[in-house]
C-alpha atoms as one frame of an Amber mdcrd trajectory, in Angstrom:
protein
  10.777  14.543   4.684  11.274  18.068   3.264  10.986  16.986  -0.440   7.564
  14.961  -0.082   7.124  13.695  -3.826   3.430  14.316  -3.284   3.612  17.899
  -2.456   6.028  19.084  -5.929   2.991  17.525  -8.287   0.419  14.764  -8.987
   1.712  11.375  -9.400   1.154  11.081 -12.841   3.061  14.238 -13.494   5.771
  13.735 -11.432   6.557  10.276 -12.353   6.652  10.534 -16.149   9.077   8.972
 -18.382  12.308  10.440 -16.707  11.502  10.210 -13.445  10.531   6.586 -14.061
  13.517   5.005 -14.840  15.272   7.096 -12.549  12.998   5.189  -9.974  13.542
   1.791 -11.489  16.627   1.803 -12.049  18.196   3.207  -8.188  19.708   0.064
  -6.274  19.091   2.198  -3.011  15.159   1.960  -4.385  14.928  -1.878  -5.582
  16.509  -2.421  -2.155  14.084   0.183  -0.097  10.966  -1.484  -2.068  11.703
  -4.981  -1.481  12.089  -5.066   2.304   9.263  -2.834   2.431   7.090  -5.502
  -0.036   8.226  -8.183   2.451   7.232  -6.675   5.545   4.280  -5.878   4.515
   3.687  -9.328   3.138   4.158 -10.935   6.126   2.266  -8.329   7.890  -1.036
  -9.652   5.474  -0.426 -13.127   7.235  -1.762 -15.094   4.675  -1.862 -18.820
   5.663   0.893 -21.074   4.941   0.113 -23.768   2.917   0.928 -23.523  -0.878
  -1.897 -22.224  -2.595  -1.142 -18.775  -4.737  -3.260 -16.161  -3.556  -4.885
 -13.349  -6.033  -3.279 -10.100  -4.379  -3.563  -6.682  -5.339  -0.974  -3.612
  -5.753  -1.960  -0.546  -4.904   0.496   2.183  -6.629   2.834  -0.501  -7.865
   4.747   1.040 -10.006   7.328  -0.156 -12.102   6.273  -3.365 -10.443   9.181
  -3.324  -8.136   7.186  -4.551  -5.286   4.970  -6.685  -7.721   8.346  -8.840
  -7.657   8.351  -9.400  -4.229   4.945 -11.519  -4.548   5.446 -13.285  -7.376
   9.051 -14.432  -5.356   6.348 -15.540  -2.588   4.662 -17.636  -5.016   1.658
 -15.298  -5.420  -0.441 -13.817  -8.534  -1.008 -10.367  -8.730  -3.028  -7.137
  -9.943  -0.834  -4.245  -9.620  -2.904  -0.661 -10.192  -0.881   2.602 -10.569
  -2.057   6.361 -11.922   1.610   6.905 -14.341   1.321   5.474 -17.668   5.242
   5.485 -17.411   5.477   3.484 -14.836   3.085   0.743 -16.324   4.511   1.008
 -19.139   8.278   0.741 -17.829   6.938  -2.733 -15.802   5.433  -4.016 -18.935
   8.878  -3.746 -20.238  10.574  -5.512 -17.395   7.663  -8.074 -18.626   6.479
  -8.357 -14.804   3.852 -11.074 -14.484   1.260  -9.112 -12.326  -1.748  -7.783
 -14.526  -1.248  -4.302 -14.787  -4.245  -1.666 -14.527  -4.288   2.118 -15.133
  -6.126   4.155 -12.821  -7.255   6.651  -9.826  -7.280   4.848  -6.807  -8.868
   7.937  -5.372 -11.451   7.482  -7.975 -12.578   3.610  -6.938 -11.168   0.363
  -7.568 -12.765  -1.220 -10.628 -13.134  -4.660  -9.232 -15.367  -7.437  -9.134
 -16.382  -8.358  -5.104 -14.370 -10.665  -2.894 -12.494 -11.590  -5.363  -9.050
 -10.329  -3.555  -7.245 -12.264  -1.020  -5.127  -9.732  -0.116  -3.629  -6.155
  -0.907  -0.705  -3.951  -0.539   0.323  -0.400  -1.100   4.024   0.744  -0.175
   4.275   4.494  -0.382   1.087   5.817  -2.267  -1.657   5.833  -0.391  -0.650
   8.870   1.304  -0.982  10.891  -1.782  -4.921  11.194  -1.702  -4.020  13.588
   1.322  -3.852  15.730  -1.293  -6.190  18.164  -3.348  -4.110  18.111  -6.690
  -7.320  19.531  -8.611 -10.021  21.394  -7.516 -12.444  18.508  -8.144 -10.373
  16.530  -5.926 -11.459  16.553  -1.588  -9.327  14.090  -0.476 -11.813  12.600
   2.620 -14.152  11.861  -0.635 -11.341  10.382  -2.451 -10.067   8.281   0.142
 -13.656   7.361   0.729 -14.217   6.032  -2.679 -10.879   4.175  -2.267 -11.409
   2.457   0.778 -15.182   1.411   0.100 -14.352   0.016  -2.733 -11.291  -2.013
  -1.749 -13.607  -3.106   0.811 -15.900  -4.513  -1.810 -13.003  -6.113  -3.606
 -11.552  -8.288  -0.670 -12.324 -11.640  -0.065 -13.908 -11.986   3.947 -11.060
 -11.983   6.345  -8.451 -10.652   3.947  -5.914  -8.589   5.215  -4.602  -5.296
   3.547  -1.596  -3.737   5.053   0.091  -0.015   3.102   3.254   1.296   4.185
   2.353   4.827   4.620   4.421   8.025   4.979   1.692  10.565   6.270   2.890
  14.009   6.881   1.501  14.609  10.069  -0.769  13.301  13.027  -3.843  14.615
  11.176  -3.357  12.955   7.663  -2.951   9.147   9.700  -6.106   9.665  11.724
  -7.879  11.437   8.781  -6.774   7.786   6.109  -7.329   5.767   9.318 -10.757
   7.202   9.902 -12.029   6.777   6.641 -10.453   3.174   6.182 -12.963   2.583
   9.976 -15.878   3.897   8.031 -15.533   1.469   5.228 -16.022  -1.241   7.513
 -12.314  -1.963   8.029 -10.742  -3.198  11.677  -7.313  -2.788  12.296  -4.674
   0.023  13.574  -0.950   0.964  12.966   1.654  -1.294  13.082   4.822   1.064
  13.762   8.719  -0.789  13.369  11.649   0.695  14.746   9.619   3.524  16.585
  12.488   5.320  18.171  15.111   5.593  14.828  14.570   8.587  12.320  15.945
   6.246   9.753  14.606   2.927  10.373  11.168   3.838  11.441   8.340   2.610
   9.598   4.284   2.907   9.342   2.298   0.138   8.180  -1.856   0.471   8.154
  -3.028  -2.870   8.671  -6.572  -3.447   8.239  -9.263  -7.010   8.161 -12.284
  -7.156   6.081 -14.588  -8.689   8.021 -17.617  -9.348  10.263 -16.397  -8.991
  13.954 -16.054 -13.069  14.264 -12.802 -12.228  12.151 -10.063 -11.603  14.239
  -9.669  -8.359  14.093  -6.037  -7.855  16.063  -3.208  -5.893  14.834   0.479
  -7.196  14.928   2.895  -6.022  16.991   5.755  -3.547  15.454   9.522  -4.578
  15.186  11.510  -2.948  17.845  15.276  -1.424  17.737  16.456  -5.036  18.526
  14.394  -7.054  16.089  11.967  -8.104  18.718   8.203  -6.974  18.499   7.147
  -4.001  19.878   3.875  -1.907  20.502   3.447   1.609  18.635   4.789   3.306
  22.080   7.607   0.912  21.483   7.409  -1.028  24.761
C-alpha cells in the first residue's frame, strides 16, 4: 500500500471531521468493513447457541463494523482514538457503548469481563512512533496485557491487520505471545494481491484451552494453510 493512512499522521489527526464522513459515507468502505467484521466474527468462533455475547471493538470507528455484531445478535464496546469518528457513530445512534481512548495506552477495563474482541484495520498503527513519548513494543505491550486482562478465559480475539512488512507481524505477534496469548495468523486468499487478507487470531487461556488456529480461505473458497496448501 503506498498511501498507508498510518504513515501521513496519527489517527486522531488524520481522521478528523472531514476525513470522517468521507470514511462513513464510501459504499466501497461499508462494503470492505462488513465482510471484513464477518470474517473475523466467525474467525472468534463463539458458540452457537443464542446467548448475546459482551464483545469489544478495537478502533471501531464510525461503528461500521460495530454493525456487523449487533446484526449477529451481539452487544458491544467499541473503543477508537478520533473524537470524529465517535462522534459521527453516535450520530448514526449505533448501539455499541462507545469509549474514547489510546489503545496503545491500555484498555480501561474491568477483568474477564469480555467474551470476545475485534479490531479490523488499527492495530497496525502502534507500529508507529507518532510522538516521541511513544515506543511502539511498549505501546503494544500495554495494549495486549491489558486486553489480556479484559477477556473472559478461552475468549478469542481475532484483528484484521495490514502490517507493512515481515518485521512489524512478528514484532505485534511477539508481543501479543508475551501477554500470555496462543494463537498465529490466519492468512485468506494467500496468492491474490487483491483478495488477500491477515487476520491475528489469538485464545486467552491456560494451555487446557484449545489453543489451535483456523485454517485460511483459499483462492477457491476452501480452507487453506498460510503457505496456501
Amino acid at each position: 500500500m503506498s498511501n498507508r493512512p498510518e504513515l501521513l499522521a496519527p489517527p486522531e489527526i488524520f481522521y478528523d471531521d472531514s476525513e470522517a464522513r468521507k470514511y462513513t459515507s464510501s459504499s466501497r468502505i461499508i462494503d470492505i468493513q462488513a465482510r471484513l467484521s464477518e470474517r473475523a466474527l466467525e474467525l472468534l468462533a463463539l458458540p452457537v447457541d443464542g446467548i448475546p455475547r459482551l464483545l469489544l471493538d478495537i478502533g471501531c470507528g464510525s461503528g461500521l463494523s460495530g454493525e456487523t455484531l449487533t446484526e449477529n445478535g451481539h452487544q458491544w464496546i467499541g473503543l477508537d482514538i478520533s473524537q470524529s469518528m465517535l462522534n459521527i457513530a453516535s450520530e448514526r445512534e449505533v448501539e455499541g457503548d462507545l469509549l474514547l481512548g489510546d489503545m496503545g495506552q491500555g484498555l480501561a477495563l474491568r477483568p474477564g469481563i469480555i467474551d470476545g474482541a475485534i479490531s479490523i484495520s488499527a492495530v497496525q498503527w502502534l507500529c508507529n512512533a507518532d510522538k516521541s513519548s511513544h515506543e511502539p513494543r511498549l505501546r503494544l505491550k500495554a495494549f495486549f496485557g491489558s486486553l489480556y486482562r479484559c477477556l473472559a478465559r478461552g475468549a478469542r480475539a481475532v484483528f484484521q491487520v495490514y502490517p507493512e512488512n515481515i518485521a512489524q507481524r512478528e514484532l505485534i505477534l511477539r508481543c501479543a505471545m508475551h501477554a500470555g496469548f496462543a494463537g498465529g495468523v490466519v492468512m485468506d486468499y494467500p496468492h491474490s494481491t487483491k483478495s488477500r487478507k491477515e487476520y491475528l487470531v489469538l485464545t486467552c487461556g491456560p494451555p487446557s484451552i484449545s489453543t489451535a488456529v483456523p485454517r485460511g480461505k483459499g483462492e477457491d473458497g476452501e480452507s487453506c494453510s498460510e503457505d496456501g496448501k
